[in-house]
N, C-alpha and C positions, 0 to 999 in steps of 0.2 A: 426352402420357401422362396429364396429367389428367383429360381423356376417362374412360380406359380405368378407371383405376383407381376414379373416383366410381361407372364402370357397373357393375362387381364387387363394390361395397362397399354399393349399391342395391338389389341382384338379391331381399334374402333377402322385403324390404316390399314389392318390385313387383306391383301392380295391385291396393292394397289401399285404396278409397277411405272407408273409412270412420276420419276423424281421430280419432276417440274409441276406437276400435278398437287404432288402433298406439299407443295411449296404455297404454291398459290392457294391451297385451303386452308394452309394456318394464316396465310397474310391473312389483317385483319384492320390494314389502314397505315396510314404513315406511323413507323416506329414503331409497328403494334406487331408480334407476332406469336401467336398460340402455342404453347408447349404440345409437343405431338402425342404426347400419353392421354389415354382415356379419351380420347375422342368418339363422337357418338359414329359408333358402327354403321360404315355405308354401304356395304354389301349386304342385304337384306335375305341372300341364302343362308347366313349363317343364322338366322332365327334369335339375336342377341340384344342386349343390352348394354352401354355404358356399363364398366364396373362387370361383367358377367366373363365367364370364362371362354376359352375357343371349343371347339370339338377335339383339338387335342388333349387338353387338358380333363376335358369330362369323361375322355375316353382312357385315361389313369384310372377313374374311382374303381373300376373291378378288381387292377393291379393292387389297389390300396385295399380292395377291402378281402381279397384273398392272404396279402400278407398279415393283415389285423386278426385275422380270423384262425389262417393254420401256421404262419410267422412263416413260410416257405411258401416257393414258387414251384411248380408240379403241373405241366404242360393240362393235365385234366381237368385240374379244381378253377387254374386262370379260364378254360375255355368253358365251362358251366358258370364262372361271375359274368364274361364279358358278356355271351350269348344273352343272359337274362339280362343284362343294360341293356343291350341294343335292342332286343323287343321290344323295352318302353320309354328308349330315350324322343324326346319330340325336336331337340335340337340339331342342327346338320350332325353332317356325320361322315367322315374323310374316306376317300377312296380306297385305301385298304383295309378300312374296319367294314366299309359296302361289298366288295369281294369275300369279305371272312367270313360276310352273316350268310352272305348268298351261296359260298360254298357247301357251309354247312347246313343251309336250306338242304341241297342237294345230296346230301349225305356223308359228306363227307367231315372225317373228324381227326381230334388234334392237330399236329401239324398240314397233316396233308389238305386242311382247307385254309391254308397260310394265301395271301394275295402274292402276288411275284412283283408286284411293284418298288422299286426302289426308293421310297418316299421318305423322310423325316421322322413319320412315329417311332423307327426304332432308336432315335436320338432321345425324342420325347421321355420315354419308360428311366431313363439312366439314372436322373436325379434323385429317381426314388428308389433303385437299386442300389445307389451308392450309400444312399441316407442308410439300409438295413444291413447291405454286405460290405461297406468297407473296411477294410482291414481283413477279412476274410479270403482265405484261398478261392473259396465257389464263388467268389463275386464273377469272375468273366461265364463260370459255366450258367449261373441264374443269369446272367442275362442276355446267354443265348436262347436259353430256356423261353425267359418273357417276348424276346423277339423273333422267337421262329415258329410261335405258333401261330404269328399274323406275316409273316415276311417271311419267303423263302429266299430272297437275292440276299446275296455274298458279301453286298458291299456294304448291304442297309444295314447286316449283320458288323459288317466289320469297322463299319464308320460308328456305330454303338461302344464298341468296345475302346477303340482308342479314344472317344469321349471318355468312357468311365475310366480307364486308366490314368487318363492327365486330370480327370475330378478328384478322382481317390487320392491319388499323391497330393494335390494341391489342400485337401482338408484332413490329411494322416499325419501330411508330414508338414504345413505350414507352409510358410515363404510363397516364393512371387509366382505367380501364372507363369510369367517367361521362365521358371525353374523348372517348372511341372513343365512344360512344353516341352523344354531341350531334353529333360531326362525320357520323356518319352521318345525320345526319336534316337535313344540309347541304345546299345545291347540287354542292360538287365530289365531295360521292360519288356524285352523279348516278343514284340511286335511283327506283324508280319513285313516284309518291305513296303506294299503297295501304302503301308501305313504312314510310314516315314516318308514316304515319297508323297503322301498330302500334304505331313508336316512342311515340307521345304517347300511347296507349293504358297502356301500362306506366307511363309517366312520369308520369301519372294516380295510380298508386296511390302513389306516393312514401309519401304518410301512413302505407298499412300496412305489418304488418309482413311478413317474409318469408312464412310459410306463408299468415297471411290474406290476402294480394295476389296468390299463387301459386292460390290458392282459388276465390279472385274473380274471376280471368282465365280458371279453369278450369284441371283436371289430368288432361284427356284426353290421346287420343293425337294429335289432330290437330297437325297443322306448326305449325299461329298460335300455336296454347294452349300447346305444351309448347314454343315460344320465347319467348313473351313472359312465362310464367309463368317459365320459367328466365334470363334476362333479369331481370328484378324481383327472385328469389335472389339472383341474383349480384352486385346491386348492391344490395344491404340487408346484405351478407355482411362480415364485418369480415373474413376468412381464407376458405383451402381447407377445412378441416378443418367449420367452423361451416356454412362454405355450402353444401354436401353433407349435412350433417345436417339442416342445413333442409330440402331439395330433400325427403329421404325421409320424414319429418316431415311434410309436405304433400301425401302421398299418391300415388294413383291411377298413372300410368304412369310412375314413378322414374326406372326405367332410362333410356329416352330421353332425360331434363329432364337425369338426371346427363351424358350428354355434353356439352349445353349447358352447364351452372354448373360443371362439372370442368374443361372447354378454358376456358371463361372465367379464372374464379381461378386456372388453374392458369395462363394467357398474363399474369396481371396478377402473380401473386406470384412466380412462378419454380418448378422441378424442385424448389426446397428446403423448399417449402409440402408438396409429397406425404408425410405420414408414412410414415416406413420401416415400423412395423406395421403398416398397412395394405397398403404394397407386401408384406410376409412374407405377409399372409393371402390377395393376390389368386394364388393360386394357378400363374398363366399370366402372370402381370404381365413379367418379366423377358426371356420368350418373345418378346414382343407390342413390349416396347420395343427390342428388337434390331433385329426388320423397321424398325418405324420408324426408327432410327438409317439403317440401309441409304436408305431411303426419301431421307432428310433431305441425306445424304453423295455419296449420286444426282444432288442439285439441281445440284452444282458438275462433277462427271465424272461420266459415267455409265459405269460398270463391270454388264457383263450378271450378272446374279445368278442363280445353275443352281438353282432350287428342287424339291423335289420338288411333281411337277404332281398326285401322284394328291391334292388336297386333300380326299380322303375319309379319310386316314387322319391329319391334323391337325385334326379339327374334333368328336371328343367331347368334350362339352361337361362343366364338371365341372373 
């Protein structure tokens, strides 16, 4: 739920790269200056509200309501929930989920109408693949599963994985982010090199501080940048609360970074790290954490879950 609630609490500064910019719109007078969470949404493509989710996050509910519904991930069943979202979602909607609908306008299906873009959604998917398969051998194979049927790049694939490998360790086995970090750039997490060669990339900027080393690595939307720049957050991050305001503080594609640095801190400090005003302001929070409970309750027995399918009528955004 850390996830979720860092992405709601991101939405209002998302895709605002200029640092000096989101500086000067919290000032607010001498000695006065605005906390950078929940700020009223200034980019007006995103169709949103204060408190409302991004189109990353709305673009999870097919992921969630496919594993509610059959408790596994199966390239066909995700591309029959997303396809009917996207038909009647009214809120933005991210450049590789617009290539996915458009492919498969076209005819083409399961993977083969994946977008090629290297972007951040397949980061996105992880915190709710870990919530269902951790501990699980299939956890890396579902979420090649969930991310290749919108993403055919290598790296978007791969920057996914090594996310949910330092997740899963860091809520299987306990102890610090920095443990879960080193052990993944291990032998037995059996990673590919390109993998570990991010790890030491981030591990590089130790010196700086969160936003400047978030900066440095970049605060695009690509998979590398907005893991390894939220990755470096998260471990400069004293709390949840700090390292989420850093995340947005440091610009450019928030949203995304915040599912990173939110599943992060939120696996490393626990459910009682989330302020409850912040859970009051996310508007849909309470919603959102139910399915996941279902989700999470599914690992152990799986009870079939009746949802409503028309997912066009759960997806305004706001």
């Amino acid at each position: 739920m850390g996830a979720f609630l860092a992405d709601a609490a991101s939405l209002g500064l998302h895709g605002m790269y200029d640092g000096d910019k989101i500086v000067q719109l919290l000032e607010k007078g001498k000695d006065v200056v605005l906390p950078p969470e929940f700020h009223k949404p200034l980019n007006k493509e995103y169709k949103a509200k204060a408190g409302g989710f991004s189109a990353y996050a709305y673009e999870l509910l097919p992921l969630m309501h496919t594993l509610m519904g059959h408790n596994k991930v199966e390239t066909d069943l995700l591309s029959t929930d997303m396809l009917a979202f996207l038909s009647g979602f009214k809120g933005h909607i991210t450049p590789v989920m617009q290539d996915f609908a458009a492919n498969a306008k076209r005819g083409a299906m399961g993977r083969e109408a994946a977008s090629q873009k290297n972007h951040a959604n397949s980061l996105v998917k992880v915190p709710l693949m870990v919530a269902r398969y951790a501990g699980d051998a299939a956890l890396m194979e579902n979420v090649a599963t969930a991310v290749q049927l919108h993403q055919s790049d290598g790296d978007a694939l791969l920057a996914a994985q090594l996310f949910a490998a330092i997740l899963e360790r860091l809520t299987v086995f306990g102890g610090s982010l920095q443990a879960a970090v080193h052990w993944a750039g291990t032998k037995e997490a059996a990673l590919p090199g390109k993998a570990k060669e991010w790890l030491q990339d981030v591990l590089s900027k130790h010196a700086l501080s969160a936003v400047d080393g978030a900066r440095d690595i970049g605060i695009g939307l690509g998979s590398q940048q907005v893991l390894k720049s939220g990755l470096h957050i998260a471990l400069k991050s004293e709390d949840y609360v700090s390292g989420i305001r850093q995340s947005i503080l440091a610009g450019g594609d928030s949203t995304s970074r915040a599912h990173v640095v939110g599943a992060l801190l939120g696996g490393q400090h626990g459910e009682q790290a989330l302020p409850g005003e912040w859970r009051r302001k996310a508007t849909k929070f309470m919603d959102v954490k139910q399915m996941v409970h279902v989700i999470i309750v599914q690992r152990t027995k799986f009870v079939p879950f009746h949802i409503n399918r028309d997912l066009a009528q759960q997806s305004q955004a706001g």
